[in-house]
VEXSE-978693 format. One record per residue (C-alpha): residue number from 1; x, y negated, z negated. Coordinates in Angstrom, 1 decimal, m for minus. Layout:
# residues N
+-----+--------+--------+--------+
|   i |     c1 |     c2 |     c3 |
+-----+--------+--------+--------+
| NUM |      X |      Y |      Z |
...
+-----+--------+--------+--------+
This chain:
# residues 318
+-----+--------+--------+--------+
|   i |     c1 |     c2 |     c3 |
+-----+--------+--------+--------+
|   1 |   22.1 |   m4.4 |  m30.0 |
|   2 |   24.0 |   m6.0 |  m27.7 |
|   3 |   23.1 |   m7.0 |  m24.2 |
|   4 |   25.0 |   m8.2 |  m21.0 |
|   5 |   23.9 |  m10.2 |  m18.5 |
|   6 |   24.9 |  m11.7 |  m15.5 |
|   7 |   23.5 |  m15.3 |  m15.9 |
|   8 |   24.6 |  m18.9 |  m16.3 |
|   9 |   25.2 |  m19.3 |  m19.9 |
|  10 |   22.5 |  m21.3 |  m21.9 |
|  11 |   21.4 |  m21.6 |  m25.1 |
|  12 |   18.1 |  m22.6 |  m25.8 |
|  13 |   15.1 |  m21.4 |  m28.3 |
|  14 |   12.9 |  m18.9 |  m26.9 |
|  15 |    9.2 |  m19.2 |  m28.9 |
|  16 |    8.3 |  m15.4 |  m30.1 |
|  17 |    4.5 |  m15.3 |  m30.8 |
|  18 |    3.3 |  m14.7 |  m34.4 |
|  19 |    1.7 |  m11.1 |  m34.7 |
|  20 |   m2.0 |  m11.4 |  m35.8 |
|  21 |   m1.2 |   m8.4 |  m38.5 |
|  22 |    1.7 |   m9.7 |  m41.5 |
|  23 |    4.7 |   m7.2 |  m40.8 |
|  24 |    8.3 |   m7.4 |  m42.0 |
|  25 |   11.2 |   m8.4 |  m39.3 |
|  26 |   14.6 |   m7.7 |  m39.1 |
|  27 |   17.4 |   m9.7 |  m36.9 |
|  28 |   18.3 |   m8.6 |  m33.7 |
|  29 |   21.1 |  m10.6 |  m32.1 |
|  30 |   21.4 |  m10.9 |  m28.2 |
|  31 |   24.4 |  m12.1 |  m26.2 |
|  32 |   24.4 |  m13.1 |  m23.1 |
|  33 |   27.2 |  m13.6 |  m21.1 |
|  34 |   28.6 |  m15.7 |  m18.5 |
|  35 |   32.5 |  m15.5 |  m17.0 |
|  36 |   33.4 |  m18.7 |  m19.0 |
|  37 |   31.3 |  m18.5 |  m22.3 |
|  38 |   28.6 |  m16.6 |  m23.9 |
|  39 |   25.7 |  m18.2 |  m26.5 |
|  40 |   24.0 |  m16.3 |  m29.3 |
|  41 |   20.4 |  m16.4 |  m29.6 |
|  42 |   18.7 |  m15.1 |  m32.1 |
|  43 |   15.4 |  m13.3 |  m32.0 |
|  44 |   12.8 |  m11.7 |  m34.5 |
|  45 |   10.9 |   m8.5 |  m34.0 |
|  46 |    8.6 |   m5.8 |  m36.1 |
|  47 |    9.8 |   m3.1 |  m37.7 |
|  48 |    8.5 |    0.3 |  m36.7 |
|  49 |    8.9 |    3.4 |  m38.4 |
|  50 |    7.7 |    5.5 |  m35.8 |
|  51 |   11.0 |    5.4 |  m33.1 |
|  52 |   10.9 |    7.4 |  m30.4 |
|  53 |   13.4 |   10.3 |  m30.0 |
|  54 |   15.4 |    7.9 |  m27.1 |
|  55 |   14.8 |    4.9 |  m29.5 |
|  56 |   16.2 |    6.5 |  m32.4 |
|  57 |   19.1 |    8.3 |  m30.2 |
|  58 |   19.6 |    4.8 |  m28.8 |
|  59 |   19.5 |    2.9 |  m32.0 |
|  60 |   22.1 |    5.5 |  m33.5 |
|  61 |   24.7 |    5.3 |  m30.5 |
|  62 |   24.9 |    0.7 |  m30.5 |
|  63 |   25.8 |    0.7 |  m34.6 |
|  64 |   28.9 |    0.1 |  m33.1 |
|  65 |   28.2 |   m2.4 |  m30.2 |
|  66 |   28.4 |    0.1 |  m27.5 |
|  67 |   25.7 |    2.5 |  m25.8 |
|  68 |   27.7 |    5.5 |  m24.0 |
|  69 |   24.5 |    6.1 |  m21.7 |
|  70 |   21.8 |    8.7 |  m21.7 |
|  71 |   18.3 |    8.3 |  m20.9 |
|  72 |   15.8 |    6.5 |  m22.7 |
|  73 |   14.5 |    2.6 |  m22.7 |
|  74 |   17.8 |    0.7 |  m22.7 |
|  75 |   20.1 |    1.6 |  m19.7 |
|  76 |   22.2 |   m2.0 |  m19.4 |
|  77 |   20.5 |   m2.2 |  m15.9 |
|  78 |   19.4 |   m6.4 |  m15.7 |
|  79 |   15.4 |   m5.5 |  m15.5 |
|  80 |   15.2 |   m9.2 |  m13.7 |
|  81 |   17.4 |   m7.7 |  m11.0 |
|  82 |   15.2 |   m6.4 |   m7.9 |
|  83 |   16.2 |   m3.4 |   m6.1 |
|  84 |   17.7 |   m3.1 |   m2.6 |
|  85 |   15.9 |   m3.7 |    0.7 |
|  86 |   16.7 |    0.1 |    1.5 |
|  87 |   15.3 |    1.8 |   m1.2 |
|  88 |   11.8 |    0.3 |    0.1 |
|  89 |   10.7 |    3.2 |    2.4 |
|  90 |    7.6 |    2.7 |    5.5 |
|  91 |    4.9 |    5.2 |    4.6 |
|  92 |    5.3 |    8.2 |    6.1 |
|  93 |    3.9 |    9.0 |   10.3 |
|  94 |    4.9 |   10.8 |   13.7 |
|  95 |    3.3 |   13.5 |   15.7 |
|  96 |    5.6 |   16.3 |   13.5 |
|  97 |    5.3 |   14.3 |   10.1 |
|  98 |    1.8 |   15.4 |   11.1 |
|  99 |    2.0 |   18.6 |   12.6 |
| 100 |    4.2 |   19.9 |    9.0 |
| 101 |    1.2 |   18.3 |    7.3 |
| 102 |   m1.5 |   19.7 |    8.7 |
| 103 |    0.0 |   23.5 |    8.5 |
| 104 |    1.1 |   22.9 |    4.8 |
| 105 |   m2.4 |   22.2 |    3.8 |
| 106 |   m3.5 |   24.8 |    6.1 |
| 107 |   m1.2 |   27.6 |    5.0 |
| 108 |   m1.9 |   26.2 |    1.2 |
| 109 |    2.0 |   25.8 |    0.9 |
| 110 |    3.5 |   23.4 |   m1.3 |
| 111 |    7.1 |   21.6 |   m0.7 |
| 112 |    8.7 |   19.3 |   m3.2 |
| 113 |    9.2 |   16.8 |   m0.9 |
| 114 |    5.4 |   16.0 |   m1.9 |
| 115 |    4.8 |   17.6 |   m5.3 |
| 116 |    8.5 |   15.7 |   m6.4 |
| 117 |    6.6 |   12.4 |   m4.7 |
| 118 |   10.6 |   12.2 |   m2.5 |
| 119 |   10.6 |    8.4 |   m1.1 |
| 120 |   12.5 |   10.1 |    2.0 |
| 121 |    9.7 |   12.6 |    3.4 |
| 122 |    9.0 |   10.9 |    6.5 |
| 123 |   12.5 |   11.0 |    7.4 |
| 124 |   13.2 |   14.5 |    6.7 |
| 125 |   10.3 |   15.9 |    8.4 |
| 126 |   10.5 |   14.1 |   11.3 |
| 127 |   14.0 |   14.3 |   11.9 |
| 128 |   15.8 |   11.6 |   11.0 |
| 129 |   19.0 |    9.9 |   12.3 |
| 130 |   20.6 |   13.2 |   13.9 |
| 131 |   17.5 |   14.4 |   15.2 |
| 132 |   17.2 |   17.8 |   12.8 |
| 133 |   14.2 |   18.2 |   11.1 |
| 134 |   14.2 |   19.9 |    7.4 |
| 135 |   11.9 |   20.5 |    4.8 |
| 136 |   11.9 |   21.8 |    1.4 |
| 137 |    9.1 |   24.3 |    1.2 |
| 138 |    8.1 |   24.9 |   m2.9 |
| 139 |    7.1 |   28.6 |   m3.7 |
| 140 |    5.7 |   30.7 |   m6.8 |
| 141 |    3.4 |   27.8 |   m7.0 |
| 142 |    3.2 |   24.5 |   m7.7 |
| 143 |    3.4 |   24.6 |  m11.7 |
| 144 |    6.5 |   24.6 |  m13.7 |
| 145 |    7.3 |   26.6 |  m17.0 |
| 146 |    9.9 |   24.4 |  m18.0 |
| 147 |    9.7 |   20.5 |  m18.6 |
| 148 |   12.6 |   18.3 |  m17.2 |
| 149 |   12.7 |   14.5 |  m17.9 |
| 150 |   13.8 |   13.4 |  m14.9 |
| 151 |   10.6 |   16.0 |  m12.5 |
| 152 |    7.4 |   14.9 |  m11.7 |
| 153 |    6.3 |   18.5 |  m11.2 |
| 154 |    3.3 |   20.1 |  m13.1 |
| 155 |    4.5 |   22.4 |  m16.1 |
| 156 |    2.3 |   24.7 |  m17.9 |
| 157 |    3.4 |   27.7 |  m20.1 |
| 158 |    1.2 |   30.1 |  m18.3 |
| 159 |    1.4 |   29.2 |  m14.6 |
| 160 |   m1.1 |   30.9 |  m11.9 |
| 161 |    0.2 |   34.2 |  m10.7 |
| 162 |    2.4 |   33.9 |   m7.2 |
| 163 |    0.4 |   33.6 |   m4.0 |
| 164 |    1.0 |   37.7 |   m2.5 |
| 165 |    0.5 |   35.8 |    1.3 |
| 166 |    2.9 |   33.5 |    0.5 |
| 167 |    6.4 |   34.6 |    1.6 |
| 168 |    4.4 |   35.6 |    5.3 |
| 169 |    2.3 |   32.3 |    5.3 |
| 170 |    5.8 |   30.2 |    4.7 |
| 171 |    7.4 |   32.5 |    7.6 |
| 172 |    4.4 |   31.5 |   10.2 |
| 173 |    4.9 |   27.8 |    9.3 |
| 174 |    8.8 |   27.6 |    9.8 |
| 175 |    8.4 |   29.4 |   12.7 |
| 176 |    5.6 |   27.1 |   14.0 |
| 177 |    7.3 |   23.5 |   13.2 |
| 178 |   10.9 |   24.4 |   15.5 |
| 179 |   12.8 |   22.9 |   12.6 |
| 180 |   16.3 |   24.3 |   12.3 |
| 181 |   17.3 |   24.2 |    8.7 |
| 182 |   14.7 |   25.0 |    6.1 |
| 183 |   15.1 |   24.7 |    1.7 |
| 184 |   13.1 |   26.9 |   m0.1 |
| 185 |   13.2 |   26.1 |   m3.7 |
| 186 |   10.8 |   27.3 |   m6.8 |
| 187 |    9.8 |   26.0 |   m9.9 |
| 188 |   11.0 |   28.0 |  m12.6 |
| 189 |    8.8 |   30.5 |  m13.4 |
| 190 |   10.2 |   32.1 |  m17.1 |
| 191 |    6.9 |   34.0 |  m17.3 |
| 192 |    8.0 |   36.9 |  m14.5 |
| 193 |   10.2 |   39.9 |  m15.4 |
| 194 |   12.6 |   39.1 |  m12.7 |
| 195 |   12.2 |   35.0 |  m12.8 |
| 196 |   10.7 |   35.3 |   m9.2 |
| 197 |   13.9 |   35.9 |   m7.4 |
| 198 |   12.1 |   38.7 |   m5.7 |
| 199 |    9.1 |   36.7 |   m4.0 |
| 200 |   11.6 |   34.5 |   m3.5 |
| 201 |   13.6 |   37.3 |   m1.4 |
| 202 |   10.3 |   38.1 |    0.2 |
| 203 |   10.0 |   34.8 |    1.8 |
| 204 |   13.7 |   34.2 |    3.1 |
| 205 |   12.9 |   38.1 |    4.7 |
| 206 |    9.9 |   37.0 |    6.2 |
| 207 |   11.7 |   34.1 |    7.5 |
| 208 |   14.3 |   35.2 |    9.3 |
| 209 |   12.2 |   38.2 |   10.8 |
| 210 |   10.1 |   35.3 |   12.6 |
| 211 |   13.0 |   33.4 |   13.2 |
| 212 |   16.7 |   35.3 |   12.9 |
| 213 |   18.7 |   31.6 |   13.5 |
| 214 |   16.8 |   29.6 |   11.1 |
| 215 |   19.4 |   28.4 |    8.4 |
| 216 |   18.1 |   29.2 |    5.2 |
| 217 |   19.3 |   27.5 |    2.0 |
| 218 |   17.5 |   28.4 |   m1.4 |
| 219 |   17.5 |   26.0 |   m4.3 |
| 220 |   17.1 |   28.1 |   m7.2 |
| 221 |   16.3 |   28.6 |  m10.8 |
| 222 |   19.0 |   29.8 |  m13.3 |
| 223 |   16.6 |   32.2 |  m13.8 |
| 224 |   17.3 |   31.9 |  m17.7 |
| 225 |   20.4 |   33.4 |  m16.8 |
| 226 |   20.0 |   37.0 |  m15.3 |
| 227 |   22.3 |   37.8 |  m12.8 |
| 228 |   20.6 |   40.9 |  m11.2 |
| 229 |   17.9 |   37.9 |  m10.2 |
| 230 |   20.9 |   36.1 |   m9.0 |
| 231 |   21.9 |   39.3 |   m6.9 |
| 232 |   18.7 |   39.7 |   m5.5 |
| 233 |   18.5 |   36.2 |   m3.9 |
| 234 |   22.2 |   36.5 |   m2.8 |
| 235 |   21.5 |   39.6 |   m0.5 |
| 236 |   18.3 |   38.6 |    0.9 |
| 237 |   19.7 |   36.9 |    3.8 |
| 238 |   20.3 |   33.7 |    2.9 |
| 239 |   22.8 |   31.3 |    4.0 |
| 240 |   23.6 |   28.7 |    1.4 |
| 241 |   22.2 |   29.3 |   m2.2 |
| 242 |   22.5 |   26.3 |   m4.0 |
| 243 |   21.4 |   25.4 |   m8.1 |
| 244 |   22.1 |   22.0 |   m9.4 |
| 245 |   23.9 |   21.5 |  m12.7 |
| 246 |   21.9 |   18.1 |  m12.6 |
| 247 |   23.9 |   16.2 |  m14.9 |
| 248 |   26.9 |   16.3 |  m17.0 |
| 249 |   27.9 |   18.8 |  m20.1 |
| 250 |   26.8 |   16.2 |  m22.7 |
| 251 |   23.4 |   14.8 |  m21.3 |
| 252 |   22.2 |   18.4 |  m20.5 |
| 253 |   20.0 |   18.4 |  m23.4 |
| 254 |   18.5 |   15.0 |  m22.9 |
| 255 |   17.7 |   15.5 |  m19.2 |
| 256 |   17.1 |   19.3 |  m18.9 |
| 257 |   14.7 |   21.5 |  m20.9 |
| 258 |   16.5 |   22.9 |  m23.6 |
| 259 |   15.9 |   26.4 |  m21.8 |
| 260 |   18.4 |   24.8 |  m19.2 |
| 261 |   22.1 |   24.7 |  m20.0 |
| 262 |   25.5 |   23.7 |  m18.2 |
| 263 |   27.3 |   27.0 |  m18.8 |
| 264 |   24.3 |   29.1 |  m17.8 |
| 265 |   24.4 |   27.0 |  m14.3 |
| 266 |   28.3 |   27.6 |  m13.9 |
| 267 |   27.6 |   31.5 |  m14.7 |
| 268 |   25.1 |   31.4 |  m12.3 |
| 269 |   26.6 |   29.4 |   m9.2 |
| 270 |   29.9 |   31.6 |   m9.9 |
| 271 |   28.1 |   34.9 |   m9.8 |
| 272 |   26.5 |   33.9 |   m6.6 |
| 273 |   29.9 |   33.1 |   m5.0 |
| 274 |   31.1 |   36.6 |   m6.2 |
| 275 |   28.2 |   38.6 |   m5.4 |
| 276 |   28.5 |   38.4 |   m1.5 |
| 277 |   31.6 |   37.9 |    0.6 |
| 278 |   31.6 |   34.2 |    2.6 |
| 279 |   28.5 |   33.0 |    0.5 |
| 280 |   28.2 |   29.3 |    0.4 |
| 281 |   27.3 |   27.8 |   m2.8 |
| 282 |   26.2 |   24.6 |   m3.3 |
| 283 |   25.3 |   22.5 |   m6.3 |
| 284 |   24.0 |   18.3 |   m7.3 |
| 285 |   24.8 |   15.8 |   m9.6 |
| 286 |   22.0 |   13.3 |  m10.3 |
| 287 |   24.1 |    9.8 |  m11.3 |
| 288 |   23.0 |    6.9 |  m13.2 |
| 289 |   21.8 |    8.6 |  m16.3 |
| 290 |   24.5 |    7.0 |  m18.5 |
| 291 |   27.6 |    9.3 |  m17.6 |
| 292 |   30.9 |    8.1 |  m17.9 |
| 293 |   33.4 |    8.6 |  m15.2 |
| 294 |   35.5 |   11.0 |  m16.9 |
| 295 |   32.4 |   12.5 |  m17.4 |
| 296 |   31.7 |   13.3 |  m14.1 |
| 297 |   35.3 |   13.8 |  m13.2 |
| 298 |   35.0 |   16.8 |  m15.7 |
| 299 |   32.0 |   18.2 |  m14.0 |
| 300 |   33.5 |   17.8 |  m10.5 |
| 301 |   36.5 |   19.9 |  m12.0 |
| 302 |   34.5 |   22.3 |  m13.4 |
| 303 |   32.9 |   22.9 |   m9.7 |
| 304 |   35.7 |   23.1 |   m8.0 |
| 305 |   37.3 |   25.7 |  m10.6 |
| 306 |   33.9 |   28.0 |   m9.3 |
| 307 |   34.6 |   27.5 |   m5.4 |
| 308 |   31.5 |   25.4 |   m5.2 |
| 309 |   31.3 |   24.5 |   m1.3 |
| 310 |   29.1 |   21.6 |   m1.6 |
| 311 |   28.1 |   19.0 |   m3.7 |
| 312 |   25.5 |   16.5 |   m3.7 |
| 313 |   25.2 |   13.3 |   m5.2 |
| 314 |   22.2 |   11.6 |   m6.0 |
| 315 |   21.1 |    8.9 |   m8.2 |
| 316 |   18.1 |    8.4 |  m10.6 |
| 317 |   16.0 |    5.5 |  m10.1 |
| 318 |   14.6 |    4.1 |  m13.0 |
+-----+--------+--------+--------+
């Protein structure tokens, strides 16, 4: 394996303790690199013939001296390096960050902002630079069919059914908080005929009954691919329907559930530009899960190809 780091080149001996339990070592060679020179250092450590999937996936793709990316323990990020001032958030306050609180626990809602553990929560719900509040309201409950690498969300195979006061709870708490552009999203929910794409129309029709200028965008499911579900969401009065691709075409599988795939995503964001004149579609790209810039370039292309209005770009934080 080969490793690059920014330092001042050295060579020295580094003292590896003796494992209390004989075990057989094989050489691993680290270089580490400077802009003049680089020094070899050899190091010893235990076999193991129980790999992880990433370790073994890892392992396979530096035979040849290179890792193309993907998740798993090695990512060539410098672990000495610390992170930037701004990714260190306050904790959370203000009199709405409160108000959105209280009536989410109240209401027995659930938003991803929390159930995701998003570092920017205070900012959304209070407003943030240009004064707009947002939040991401959760429905069809807080527990996930599918299992993603990169969620925190709760996943179970059987999920408790949807909440029937939910869509008119969520309405009465929008209309409540005066914020001007609400996400719904879901957890996917492969366990119901239609995905949930119609208690998810239920709640964007409760909405804008309360509230007719409300702009609604819905994150969505692909749900596993049926596009009458897609239809039903499209008509429901929405105004952006957005579903992230994630990542690109060759980490799918490493990042998504296998349930998940990139095509399936296209088929749906393209249906839902289709289904309804002037729909806005929307989709994200998480970066720094090893993706090479043609990559991404290909993914971009492939958005574009589908009149995908907006994209997002975020990054994964290891």
């Amino acid at each position: 394996m080969s490793v690059s780091m920014s330092k001042p080149s050295i060579s020295a001996s580094i003292p590896i303790p003796r494992p209390r339990k004989p075990s057989s070592f094989s050489q691993l060679k680290i270089r580490s690199e400077s802009l003049d020179s680089a020094s070899k250092i050899d190091v010893k450590r235990p076999q193991s013939s129980s790999l992880s999937a990433a370790g073994k996936l890892m392992d396979s793709d530096t035979k040849n001296g290179s890792y193309p990316g993907g998740m798993g323990p090695f990512t060539g990020r410098d672990p000495n390096v610390k992170k930037p001032e701004w990714l260190r958030q306050k904790a959370p306050q203000g009199l709405r960050f409160d108000e959105v609180k209280q009536s989410l626990s109240r209401l027995k809602l659930n938003t991803v902002c929390e159930e995701a553990q998003c570092p920017n929560i205070g900012e959304c719900w209070n407003g943030g630079g240009d004064g707009i509040a947002t939040a991401t309201i959760m429905v069809l409950g807080d527990t996930c069919t599918r299992g993603c690498r990169f969620c925190a969300v709760k996943t179970s195979r059987n999920p408790p059914p949807p909440d029937p006061m939910e869509p008119e709870n969520t309405a009465q708490a929008i209309a409540s908080w005066g914020v001007d552009y609400i996400v719904l999203t879901s957890v996917d929910r492969d366990d119901l005929p239609d995905g949930g794409s119609g208690h998810f129309a239920k709640t964007v029709q409760a909405m804008k009954s309360l509230k007719p200028d409300i702009m609604v965008e819905c994150l969505t499911s692909d749900f596993r691919g049926d596009l009458k579900a897609v239809d039903t969401l499209v008509h429901s009065g929405l105004d952006v329907f957005a579903h992230n691709i994630e990542t690109v075409k060759r980490l799918q599988r490493i990042v998504r559930d296998p349930r998940a795939g990139y095509e399936q995503s296209l088929s749906v964001l393209r249906h839902a530009k289709v289904s309804k004149e002037g729909m806005i579609t929307k989709s994200s790209i998480m970066l720094g899960l090893g993706e090479t810039d043609d990559e991404l370039k290909e993914a971009l292309a492939d958005l574009r190809a589908i009149d995908v209005d907006i994209l997002t770009l975020g990054q994964y934080l290891q």
